[in-house]
matplotlib code that plots the C-alpha trace (Angstrom):
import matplotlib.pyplot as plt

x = [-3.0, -5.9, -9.1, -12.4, -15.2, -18.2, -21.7, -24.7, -24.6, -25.7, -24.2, -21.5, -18.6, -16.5, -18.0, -16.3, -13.8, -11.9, -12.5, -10.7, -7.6, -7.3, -7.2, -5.0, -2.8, -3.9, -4.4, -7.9, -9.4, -12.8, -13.7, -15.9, -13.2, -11.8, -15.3, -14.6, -17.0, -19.3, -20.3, -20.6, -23.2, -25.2, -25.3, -26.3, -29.1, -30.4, -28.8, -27.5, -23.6, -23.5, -20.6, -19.2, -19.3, -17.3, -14.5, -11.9, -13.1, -12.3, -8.8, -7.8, -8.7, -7.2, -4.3, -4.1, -4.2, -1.5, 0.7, -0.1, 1.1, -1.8, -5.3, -8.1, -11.2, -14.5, -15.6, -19.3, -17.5, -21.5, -20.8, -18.3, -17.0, -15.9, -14.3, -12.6, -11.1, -10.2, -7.9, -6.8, -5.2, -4.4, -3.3, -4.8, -8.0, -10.0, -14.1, -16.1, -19.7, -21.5, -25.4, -28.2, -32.1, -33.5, -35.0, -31.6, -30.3, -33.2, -32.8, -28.9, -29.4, -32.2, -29.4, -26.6, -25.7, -23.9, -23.9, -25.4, -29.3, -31.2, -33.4, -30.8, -30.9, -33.1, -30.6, -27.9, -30.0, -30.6, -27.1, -25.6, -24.3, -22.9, -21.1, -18.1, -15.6, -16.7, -17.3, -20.4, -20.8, -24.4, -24.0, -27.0, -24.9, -22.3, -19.7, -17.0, -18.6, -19.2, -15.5, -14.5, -16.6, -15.2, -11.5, -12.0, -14.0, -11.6, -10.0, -6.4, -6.5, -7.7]
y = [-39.0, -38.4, -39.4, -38.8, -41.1, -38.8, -39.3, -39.5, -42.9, -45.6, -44.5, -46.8, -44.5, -47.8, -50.8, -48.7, -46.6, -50.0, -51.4, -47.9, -47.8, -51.9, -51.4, -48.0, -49.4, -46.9, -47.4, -46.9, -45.2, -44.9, -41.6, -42.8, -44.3, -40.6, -39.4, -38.9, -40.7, -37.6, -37.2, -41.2, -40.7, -38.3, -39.4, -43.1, -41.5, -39.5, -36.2, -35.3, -33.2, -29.5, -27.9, -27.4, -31.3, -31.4, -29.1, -31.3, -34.6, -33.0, -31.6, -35.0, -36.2, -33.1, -34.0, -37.7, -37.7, -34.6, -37.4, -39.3, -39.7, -41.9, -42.5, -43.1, -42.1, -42.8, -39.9, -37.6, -34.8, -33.3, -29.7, -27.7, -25.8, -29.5, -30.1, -26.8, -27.4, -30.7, -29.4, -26.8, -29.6, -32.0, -30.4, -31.6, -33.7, -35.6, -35.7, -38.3, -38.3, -41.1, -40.8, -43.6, -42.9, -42.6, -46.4, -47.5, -45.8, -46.6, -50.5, -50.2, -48.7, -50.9, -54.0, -52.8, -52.6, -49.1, -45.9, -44.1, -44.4, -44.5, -41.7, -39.4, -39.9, -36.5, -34.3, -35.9, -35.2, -31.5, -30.6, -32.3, -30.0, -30.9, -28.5, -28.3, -29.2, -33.2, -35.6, -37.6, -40.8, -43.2, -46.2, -48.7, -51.2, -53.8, -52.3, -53.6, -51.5, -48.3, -48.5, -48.9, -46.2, -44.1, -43.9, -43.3, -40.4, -39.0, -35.3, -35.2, -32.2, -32.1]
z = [-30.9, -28.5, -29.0, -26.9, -27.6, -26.6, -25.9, -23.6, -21.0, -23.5, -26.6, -26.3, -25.4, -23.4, -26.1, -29.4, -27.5, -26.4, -30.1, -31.4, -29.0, -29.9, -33.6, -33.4, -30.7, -28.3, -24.5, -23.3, -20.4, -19.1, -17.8, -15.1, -13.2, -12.4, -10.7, -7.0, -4.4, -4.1, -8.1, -8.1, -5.1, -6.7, -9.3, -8.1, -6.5, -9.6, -9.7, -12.6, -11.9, -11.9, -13.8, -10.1, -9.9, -12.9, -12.4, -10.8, -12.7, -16.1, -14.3, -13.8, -17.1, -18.4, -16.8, -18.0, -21.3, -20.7, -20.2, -22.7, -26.7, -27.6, -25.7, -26.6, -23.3, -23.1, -21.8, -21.7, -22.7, -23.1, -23.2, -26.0, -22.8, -21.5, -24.8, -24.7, -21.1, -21.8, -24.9, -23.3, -20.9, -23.1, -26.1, -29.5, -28.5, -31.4, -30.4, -31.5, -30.1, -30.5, -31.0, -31.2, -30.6, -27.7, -27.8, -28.7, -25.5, -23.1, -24.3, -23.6, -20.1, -18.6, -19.4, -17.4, -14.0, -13.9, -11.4, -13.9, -14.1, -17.2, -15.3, -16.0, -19.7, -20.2, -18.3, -20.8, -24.0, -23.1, -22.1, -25.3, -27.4, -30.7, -33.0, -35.2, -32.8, -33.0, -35.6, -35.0, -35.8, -35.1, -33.4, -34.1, -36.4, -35.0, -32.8, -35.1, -38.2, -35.8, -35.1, -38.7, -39.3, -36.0, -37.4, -40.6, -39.7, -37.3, -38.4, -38.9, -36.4, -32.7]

ax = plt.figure().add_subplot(projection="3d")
ax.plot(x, y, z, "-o")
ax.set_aspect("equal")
plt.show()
């Protein structure tokens, strides 16, 4: 099983993706940690990644959770075109995005210390796209009840 715990920075993709891969056995990864020095760098300083900043970070992912029987990643995953290459890498993929408000998310950024700044929220918001392909599940309760609420969701398909 592979699971992708989607969303826009803030929506708690790390928080109730290592919840998920603890209760399903699952190792986790974080998706940021495979961003080479340049996309950390721009984005650090405020630019929001180009698709061309995302080709080779989604071919390592890609290639990761190839390897792998069971993963959950916390993972952007914004665009259906990033879902798509990411399957087409991986094999079956299961996407969960994760939504909250934007006052939910703005809170959550402005109290953590993280490459990503909340400035870039907007650009995150306009390129999500959300379709058939995902489940979405809100996250405004307790992480614990999100994560409940996460797995039982999840499609028996990727």
């Amino acid at each position: 099983m592979r699971i992708v715990i989607a969303g826009v920075s803030g929506s708690g993709k790390t928080t109730i993706g290592m919840l998920v891969a603890d209760r399903l056995g699952c190792e986790f990864a974080d998706a940021d940690g495979f961003h080479p020095p340049e996309n950390i760098a721009k984005m650090s300083a405020g630019i929001p990644l180009d698709d061309s900043d995302r080709e080779g970070w989604l071919e390592a992912l890609g290639e990761y959770m190839a390897g792998r029987e069971s993963i959950v990643l916390a993972c952007s995953a914004l665009k259906k075109k990033y879902r798509d290459h990411l399957r087409g890498l991986a094999g079956p993929v299961r996407f969960c995005v994760l939504t909250a408000g934007r006052g939910l998310l703005e809170e959550r950024l402005s109290t953590r210390e993280h490459f990503m700044p909340a400035s870039l929220l907007d650009s995150q918001l306009d390129t999500l796209e959300l379709g058939e392909d995902v489940v979405v599940i809100e996250n405004a309760a307790a992480p614990e009840e999100v994560a409940e609420r996460l797995i039982a969701g999840l499609p028996d398909k990727g």
